[in-house]
N, C-alpha and C positions, 0 to 999 in steps of 0.2 A: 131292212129298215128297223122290225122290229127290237132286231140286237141290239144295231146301236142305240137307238132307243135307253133299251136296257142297261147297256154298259154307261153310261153317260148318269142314270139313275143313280146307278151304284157308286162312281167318283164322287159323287155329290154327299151322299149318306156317308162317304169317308171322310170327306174334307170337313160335316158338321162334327162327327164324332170328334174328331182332331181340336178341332177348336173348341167344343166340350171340354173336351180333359185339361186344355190351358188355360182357358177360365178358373175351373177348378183349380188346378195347380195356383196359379194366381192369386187366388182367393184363401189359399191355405199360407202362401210367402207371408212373413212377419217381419217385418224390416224395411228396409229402402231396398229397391231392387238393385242387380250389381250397375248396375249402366248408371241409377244414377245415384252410387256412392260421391262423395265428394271428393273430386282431385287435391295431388298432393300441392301444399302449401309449395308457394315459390321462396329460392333462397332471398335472404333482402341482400339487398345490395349497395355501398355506399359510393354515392357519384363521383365524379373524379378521383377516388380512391387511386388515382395511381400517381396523383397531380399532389396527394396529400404527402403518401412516401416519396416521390421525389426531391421534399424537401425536408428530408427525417434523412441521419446517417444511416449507409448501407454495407459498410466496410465486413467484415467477417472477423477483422483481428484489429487491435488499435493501433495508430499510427505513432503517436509520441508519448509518452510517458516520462513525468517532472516528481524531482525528491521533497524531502523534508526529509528532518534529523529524526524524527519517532513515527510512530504509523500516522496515517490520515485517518481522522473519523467524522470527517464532515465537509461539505465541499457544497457552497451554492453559486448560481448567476446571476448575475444583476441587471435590471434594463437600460444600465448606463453601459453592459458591454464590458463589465467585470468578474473574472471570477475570484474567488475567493477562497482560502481552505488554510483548513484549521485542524493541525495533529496534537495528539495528546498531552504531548510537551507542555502545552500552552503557546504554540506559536502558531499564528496568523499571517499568511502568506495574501499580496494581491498580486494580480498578473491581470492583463489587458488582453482581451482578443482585436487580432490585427484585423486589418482592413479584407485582407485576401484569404491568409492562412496559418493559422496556429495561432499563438500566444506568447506574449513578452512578460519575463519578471517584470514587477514595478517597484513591491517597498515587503520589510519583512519586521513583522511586531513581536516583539517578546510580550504576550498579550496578558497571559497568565503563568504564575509561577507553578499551578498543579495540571488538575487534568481541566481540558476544557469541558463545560456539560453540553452544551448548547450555541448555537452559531443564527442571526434570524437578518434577515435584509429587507428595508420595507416595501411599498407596494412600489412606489416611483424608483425605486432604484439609490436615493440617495444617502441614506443612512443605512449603518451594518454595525449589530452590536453580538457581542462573546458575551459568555457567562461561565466562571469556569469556579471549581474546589475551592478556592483560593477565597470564595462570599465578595467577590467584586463584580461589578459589571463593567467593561468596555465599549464607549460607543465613537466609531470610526465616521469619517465624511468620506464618503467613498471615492468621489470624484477626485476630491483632492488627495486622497487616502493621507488621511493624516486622523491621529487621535484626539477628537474633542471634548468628551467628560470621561470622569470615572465616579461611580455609581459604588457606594458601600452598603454589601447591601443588609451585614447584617445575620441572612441567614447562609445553609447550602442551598443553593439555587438547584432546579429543574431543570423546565422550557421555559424557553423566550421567543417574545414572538412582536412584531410591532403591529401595532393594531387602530394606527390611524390611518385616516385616509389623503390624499392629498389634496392641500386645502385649509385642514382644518390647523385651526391655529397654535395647539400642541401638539407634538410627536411623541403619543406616549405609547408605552412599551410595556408588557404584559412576562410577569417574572414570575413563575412558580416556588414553591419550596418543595424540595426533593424529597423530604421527608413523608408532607403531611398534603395535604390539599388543597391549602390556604395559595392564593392568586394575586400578589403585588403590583400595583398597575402605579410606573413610576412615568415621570417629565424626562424623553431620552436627554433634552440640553439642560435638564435643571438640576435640583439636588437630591441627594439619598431619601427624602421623605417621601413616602408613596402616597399619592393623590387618591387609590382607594383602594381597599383590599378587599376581598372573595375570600371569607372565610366559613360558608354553610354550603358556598355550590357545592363543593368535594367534598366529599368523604374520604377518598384512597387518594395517593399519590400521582401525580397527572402525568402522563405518558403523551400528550402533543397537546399545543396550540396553535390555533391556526387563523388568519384571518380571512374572507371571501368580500375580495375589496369590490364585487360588483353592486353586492345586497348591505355591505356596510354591516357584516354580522360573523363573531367571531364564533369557533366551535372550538371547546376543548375535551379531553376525552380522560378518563384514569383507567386506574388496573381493575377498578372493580367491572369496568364494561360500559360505564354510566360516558353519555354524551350531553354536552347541554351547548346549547346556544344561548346568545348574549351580548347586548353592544358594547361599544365603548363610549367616549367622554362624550360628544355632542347629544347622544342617545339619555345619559344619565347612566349607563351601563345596565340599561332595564331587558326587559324580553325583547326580540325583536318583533316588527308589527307587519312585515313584508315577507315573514314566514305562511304558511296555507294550513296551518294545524294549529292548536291549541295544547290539547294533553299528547303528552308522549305518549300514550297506549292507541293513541291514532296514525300513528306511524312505526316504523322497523329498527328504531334507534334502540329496542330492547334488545335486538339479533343477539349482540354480543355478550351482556348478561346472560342471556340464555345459553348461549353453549359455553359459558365460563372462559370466556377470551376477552383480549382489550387490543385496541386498537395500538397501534406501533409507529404508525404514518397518516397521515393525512393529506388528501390533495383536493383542489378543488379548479374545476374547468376553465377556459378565457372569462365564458360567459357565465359563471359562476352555476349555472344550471346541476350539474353533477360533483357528486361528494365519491371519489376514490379511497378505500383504508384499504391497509395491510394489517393484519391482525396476528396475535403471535401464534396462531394454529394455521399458520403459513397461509389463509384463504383469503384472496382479493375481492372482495366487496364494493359494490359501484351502488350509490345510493342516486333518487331524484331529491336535488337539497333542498326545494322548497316543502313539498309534500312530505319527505323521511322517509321514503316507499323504496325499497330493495329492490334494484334491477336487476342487475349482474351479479353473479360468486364464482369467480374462478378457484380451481381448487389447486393448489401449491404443492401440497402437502408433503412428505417422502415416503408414503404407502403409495399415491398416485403417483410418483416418477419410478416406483421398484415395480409398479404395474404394466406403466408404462415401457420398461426395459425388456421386460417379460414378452409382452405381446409385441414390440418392435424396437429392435436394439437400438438404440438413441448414442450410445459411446461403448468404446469396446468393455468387455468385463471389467478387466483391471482399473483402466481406469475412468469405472461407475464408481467401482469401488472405493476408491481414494474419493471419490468427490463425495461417496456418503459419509465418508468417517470425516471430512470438512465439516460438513454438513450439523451431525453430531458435537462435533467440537464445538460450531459455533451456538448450537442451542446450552452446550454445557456453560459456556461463558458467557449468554445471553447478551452476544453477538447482532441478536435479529433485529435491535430496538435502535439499530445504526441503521438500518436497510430503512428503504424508503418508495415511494410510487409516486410518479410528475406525468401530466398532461402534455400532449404537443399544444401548439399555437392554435391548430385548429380545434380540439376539445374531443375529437372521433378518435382517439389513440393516447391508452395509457402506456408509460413503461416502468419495468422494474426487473430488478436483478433475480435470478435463480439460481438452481444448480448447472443449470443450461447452458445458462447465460444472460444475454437482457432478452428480455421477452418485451415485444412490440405487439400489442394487441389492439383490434378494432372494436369499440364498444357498442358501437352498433349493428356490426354483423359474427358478433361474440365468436371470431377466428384468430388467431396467432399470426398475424403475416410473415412475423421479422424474428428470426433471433440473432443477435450480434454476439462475437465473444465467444462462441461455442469450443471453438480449437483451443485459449487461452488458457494456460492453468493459473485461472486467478478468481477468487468467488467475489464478486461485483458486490457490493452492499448499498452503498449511498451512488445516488445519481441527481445530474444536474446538464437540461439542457439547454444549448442556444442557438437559434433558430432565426433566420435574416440576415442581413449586414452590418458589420461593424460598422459605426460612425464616426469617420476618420476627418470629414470636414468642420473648421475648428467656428466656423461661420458661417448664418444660415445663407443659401442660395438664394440668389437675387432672380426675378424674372427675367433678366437678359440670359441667365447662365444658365435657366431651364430651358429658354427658344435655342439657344444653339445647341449646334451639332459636334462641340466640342468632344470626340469620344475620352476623354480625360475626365470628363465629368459626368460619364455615365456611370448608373449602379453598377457596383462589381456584381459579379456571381455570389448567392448568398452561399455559405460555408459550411451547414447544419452539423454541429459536434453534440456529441456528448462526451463530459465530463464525469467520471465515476472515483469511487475508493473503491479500497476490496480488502480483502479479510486480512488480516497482518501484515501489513503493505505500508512503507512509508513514500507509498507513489500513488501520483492520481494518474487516470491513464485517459485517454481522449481517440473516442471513436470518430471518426470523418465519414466521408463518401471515397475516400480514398487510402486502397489498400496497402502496406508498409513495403517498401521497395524488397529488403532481404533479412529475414527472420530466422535465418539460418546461419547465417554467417557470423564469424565472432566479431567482425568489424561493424553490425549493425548499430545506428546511431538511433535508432528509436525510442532506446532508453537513455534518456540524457544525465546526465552525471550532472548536478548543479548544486552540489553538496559536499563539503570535505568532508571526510568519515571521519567517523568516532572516535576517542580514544578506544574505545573497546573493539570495535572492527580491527584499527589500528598492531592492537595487539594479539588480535585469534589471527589476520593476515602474518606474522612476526614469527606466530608459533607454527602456524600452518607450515613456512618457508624454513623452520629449525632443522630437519632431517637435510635437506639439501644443501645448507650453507655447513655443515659439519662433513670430514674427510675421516678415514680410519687409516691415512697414511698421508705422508708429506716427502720432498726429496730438498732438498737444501742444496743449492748449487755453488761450491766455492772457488778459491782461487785453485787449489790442492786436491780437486775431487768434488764429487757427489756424494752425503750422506743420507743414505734410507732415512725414514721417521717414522716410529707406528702409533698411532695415537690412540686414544683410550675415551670417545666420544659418551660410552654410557657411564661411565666410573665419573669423569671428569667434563659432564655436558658442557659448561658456560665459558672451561679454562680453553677446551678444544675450540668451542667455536668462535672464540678471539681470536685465537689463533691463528683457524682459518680465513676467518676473516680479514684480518691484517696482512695477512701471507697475500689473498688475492688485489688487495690494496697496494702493493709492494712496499709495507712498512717495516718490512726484516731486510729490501735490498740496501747491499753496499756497507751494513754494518762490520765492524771489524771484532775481533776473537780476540780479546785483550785474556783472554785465561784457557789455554791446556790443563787440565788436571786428570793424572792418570789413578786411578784407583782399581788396583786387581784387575777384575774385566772391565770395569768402566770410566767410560770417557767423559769428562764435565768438559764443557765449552761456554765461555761469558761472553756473550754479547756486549757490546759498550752502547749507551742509549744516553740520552740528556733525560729521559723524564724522568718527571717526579712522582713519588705514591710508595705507595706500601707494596703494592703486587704490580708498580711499573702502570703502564695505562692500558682501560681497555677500550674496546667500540662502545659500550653502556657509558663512559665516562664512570664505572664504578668498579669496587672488589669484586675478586671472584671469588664465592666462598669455597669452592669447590678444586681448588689448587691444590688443596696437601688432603689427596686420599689417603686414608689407610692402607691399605691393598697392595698401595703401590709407593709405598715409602722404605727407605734402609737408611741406616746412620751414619753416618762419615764426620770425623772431627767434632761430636758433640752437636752435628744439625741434621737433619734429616732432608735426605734427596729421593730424586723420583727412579734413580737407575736401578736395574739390577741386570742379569745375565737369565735369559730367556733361549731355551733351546738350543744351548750351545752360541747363540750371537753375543756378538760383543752390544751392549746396551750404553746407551751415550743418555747426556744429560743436558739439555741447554739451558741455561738459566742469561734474563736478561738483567744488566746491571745499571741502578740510576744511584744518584745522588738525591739526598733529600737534606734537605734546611728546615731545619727546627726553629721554635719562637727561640730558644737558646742558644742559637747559631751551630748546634754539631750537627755533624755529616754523618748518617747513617748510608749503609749499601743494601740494598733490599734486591731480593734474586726471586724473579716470578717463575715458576716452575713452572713448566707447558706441559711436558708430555716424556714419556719415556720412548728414547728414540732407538733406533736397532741401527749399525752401521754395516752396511752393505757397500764395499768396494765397487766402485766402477770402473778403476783403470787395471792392467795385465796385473800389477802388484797385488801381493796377498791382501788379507784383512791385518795381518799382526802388520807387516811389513809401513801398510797407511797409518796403522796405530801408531809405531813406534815411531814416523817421523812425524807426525801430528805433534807425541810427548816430546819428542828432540826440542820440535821448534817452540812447543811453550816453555821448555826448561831457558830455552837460549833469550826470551827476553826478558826484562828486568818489568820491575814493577813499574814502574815509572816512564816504561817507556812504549810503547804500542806495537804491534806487527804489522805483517802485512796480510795475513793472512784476512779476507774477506767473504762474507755471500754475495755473490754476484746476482742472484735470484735463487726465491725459494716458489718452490710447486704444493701445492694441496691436490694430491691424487684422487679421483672423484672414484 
């Protein structure tokens, strides 16, 4: 007994000492103990985020793609269900988005005679005005797409931007000068006099105007960084008063001054809540617009995508590569001030072009969902989405037509496109939810051809086809034989490829040999022809100056021909023979020299044996009277 006793003492004396020492220990920890560090933050997470992308394009590659004569550099939508786009040229294109799918031409404006600067469509959809080199402004009814003022305006314009609301009982329009800072606020249906001008807000040159038609407050931005808010006509054009700051040094509107950038784009949410830029140090920027308070900065940049390559290959080497020297190129041409950033319908997802592609981001769970366009080699610049259904009913729906069950009048499937330009591109191209059938194939119709080319394409296609439509021999098939031809396509480019050309036209068959002339070793042969000219006709309908080379001329009777004896061959000469009529009524005979021909026997008979009865038969007819001898067909040996 007395043991355990004992032993029982002793556990006792170990279990105090033990909890001695933790105490201690305890008492020494500084900090929060680990147990109760605080857990990690939950990711946030945006609700029906999947309900949102469903109705945002998903396509990987675009589906159609539409021309114009010069590059596109601007392209918006309208909530009439319009798009619109405007290439450099100065011409203004509308197209309609259909009920189901894709988009119809509608009308096409010669808008401007230079470059266009600026393109702006108001809040409601109904008016669309240009501004281009040219110091005009254009303003379009869009519905009806037809042009109803034109605006002089005086200076080089900017941005334009319309900056009423609907409602108010002028439509006026907000016009920059390109130069200076100064702000033209014109009547879009009235006259060239401006109702009031900004001439102390700016300092620098103004790089966007925008208007945020939920707060009734427009925002415009210059190169020096500076941002300013401000209303329009019902306001008196004063501060606005439904802003939550006073001085700017109470808000984040300094950012860009501060790292020596200027805003490039502007966007602003459904619910006017959020301020999206693009800046020209490639960093997207999400402001809170009431407050000016910095939310988001995505960084763009081309150190973050060479870092990004690095730590996880995003495109093969090569071609990363080409798309930095784009990339480059477009900052050398300052390319970036075309690029742009647009909200979806819902306000949770901005988009904009990269080197990527378009980047679909969540601004409230600051992720990348989406990139479209990544496979494409085309660098996306300006973007324009539409999001819903077309409005194909031309009258509004009556209560009986919403109670039935008419499926004819149910909503279609909305069709969510996007609408882009892209870097040297005279096409705008259109992303869908659905993928482009064959992209491989040379029959694919994605790229629609709705444009005659240029003269200039015209003629690089003309020259490109030059080596192929030209022969370095010919065989002339007559009644009496076959004679070789060798022809002289570099000495004599433009006489050859008449030549050949006519030959494959069959404009030499069935002609007759009105002339034998034998000289030493060579053979001259006349064509008999009705036309008229100097050098006979060509396919240009012109001379060819390049008929009487040097190289290949020898004299006979005081004229110069193309024949001579090459290699031991007998060298033949075919000259074509017209009539010409002068204002003085004489008859000249003009001999187009083609080519210096080599005559190669086809039948058991020698070469002297075909020469000599060739010369027989031309000695035996008279001037006056014609042979028989004919080409039955002539060949251009490829």
């Amino acid at each position: 007994m007395a043991e355990s006793e004992n032993s029982v003492d002793l556990k006792r004396k170990a279990e105090d000492n033990r909890d001695g020492d933790e105490e201690q220990q305890d008492s020494e920890w500084v900090g929060p103990m680990p147990n109760e560090t605080t857990t990690t933050k939950k990711r946030k997470v945006l609700e029906y985020e999947r309900v949102y992308l469903d109705n945002l394009p998903s396509a990987a590659m675009y589906e159609r793609s539409y021309m114009h004569r010069d590059i596109i550099t601007h392209i918006v939508c309208s909530k009439t269900d319009f798009v619109l786009t405007a290439s450099q040229d100065g011409h203004v294109k509308f197209w309609k988005k259909k009920e189901d799918e894709g988009i119809e031409f509608v009308k096409h404006f010669r808008s401007h005679l230079g470059v266009i600067e600026s393109i702006a469509v108001s809040a409601e959809g109904a008016l669309f005005c240009s501004v281009g080199d040219d110091r005009a402004m254009k303003v379009f009814d869009v519905v009806n797409f037809d042009m109803i003022n034109m605006l002089k305006l005086g200076f080089h314009p900017g941005q334009s931007e319309w900056i009423y609301n609907p409602g108010d009982a002028i439509c006026t329009v907000a016009c920059s000068e390109k130069s200076t800072g100064k702000i033209f606020v014109y009547d879009g249906r009235g006259s060239s006099e401006p109702l009031h001008v900004f001439d102390k807000l700016h300092s620098s040159p103004l790089t966007q105007i925008r208007l945020n038609p939920k707060f009734r407050v427009i925002v415009s931005a210059d190169k020096a960084g500076m941002l300013e808010y401000w209303t329009g006509l019902p306001n008196e054009f004063k501060f606005p008063k439904r802003v939550q700051w006073v001085y700017k040094t109470d808000t984040d509107l300094y950012e860009f001054a501060k790292n020596k950038t200027y805003p490039t784009s502007l966007a602003f949410s459904p619910d006017g809540k959020r301020m999206a830029t693009i800046a020209s140090d490639r960093k997207v920027r999400i402001f809170r617009f009431l407050t000016g308070k910095l939310a988001r900065v995505f960084d763009e940049s081309l150190t973050m995508f060479t870092e990004l390559q690095q730590m996880r290959q995003q495109l093969p080497d090569m071609e990363f590569g080409r798309r930095m020297a784009v990339e480059r190129e477009l900052e050398k041409v300052d390319g970036v001030r075309l690029a742009n950033i647009i909200f979806d319908e819902t306000g949770h997802f901005v988009l904009y072009g990269t080197m990527l592609g378009i980047k679909v981001i969540n601004v409230e769970t600051n992720r990348c969902v989406r990139i479209l366009g990544k496979l494409e080699n085309i660098r996306v610049l300006h973007l324009s989405l539409f999001q819903g259904v077309a409005k194909a009913m031309q009258v509004a729906p009556t209560v009986e037509m919403k109670a039935s069950d008419n499926p004819a009048l149910e909503n279609v499937e909305p069709d969510p496109t996007i609408f882009c330009t892209a870097f040297k591109k005279n096409r705008f191209y259109m992303f869908t939810k659905r993928e482009p059938e064959d992209t491989k194939s040379a029959d694919s119709d994605r790229d629609v051809f709705n444009e005659k080319p240029s003269k200039e394409e015209v003629m690089a296609a003309t020259q490109a086809e030059g080596p192929k439509r030209v022969s370095d021999s010919a065989i002339i098939h007559t009644t009496m034989g076959d004679i070789h031809i060798k022809l002289f396509p570099v000495e004599c480019p433009k006489t050859v490829e008449n030549f050949c050309v006519h030959s494959r036209n069959s404009y030499y068959n069935g002609h007759i040999f009105h002339r034998v002339i034998k000289v030493g070793s060579a053979l001259f042969l006349g064509l008999l022809q009705t036309h008229s000219g100097p050098h006979s006709r060509s396919f240009w309908c012109a001379g060819l100056h390049d008929s009487d080379r040097r190289p290949h001329r020898h004299r006979h009777g005081g004229r110069e021909h193309l024949g001579r004896r090459v290699r031991g061959r007998v060298s033949l000469h075919a000259e074509t023979r017209s009539s010409v009529h002068t204002q003085h009524g004489e008859r000249r005979a003009w001999h187009q020299r083609l080519a210096v021909l080599h005559h190669r026997c086809s039948h058991s008979e020698s070469q002297q044996d075909f020469l000599d009865s060739l010369f027989q038969f031309g000695l035996s007819q008279s001037k006056s009277s014609w042979g028989t001898l004919r080409t039955s067909q002539l060949f251009c040996e490829e």
